[in-house]
N, C-alpha and C positions, 0 to 999 in steps of 0.2 A: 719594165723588167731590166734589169743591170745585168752585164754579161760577169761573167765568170773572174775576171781581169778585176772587176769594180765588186764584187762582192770577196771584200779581203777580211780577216780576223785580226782586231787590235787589240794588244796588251798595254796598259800605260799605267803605270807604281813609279812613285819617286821614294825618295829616305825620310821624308817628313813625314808620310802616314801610314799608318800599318795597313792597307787596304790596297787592293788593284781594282782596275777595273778591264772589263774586258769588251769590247763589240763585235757581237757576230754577226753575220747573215742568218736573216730568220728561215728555218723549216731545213738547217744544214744539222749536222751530227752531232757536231759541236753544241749548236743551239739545244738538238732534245737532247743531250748529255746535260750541260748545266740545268734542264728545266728536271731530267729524273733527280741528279744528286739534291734537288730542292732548293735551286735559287730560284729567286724571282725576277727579272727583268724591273731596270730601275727606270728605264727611260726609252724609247722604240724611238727611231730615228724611221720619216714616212716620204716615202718617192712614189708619186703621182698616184697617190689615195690609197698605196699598199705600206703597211709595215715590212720595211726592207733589213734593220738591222735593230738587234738587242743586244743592251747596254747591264751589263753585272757586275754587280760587285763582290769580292770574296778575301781574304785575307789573302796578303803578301806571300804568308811561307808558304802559300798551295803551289808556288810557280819553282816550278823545274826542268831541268833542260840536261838535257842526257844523248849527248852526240851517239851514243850507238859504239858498238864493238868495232874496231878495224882487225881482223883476220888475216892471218895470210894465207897462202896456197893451199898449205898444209892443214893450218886449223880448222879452215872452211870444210877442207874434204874429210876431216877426220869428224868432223860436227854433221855430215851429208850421211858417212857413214853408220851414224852414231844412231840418226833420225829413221833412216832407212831400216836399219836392223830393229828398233822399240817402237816403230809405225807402221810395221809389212802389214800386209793382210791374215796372215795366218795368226800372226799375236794377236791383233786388234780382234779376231775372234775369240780367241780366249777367253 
């Protein structure tokens, strides 16, 4: 069994082919994510008689990368606000 540190997720696409490939750790999120969207594992990489990582392929433009909002003080607690009042319990009963 590989600790936590060795079972990492690889992405590897160059400019020459329209395709990525990806390796996960098998039986991670990741992994039953790709297997519901319906790929199939091209190749299982095997450590000491377990299939330890799967290898997929998928097009290029699937790959996105989205740093995430930076908020300030204000925005946060006006967004805390916002969740708070359209997620109390008394609406959610509604």
């Amino acid at each position: 069994m590989l600790t936590k540190e060795e079972r990492e997720t690889i992405i590897n696409f160059n400019e020459a082919e329209d395709t990525a490939c990806i390796e996960v750790p098998s039986g991670t999120k990741m992994h039953k994510r790709l297997l519901a969207i319906g790929l199939t594992p091209n190749a299982d990489r095997v450590y000491g008689g377990h299939s330890e990582f799967s290898e997929f392929e998928f097009p290029k433009r699937w790959i996105k990368i989205n740093p995430g909002r930076t908020l300030t003080v204000e925005q946060r607690a006006k967004c805390s606000d916002r969740a708070r009042k359209n997620f109390s319990p008394t609406k959610l009963e509604l």
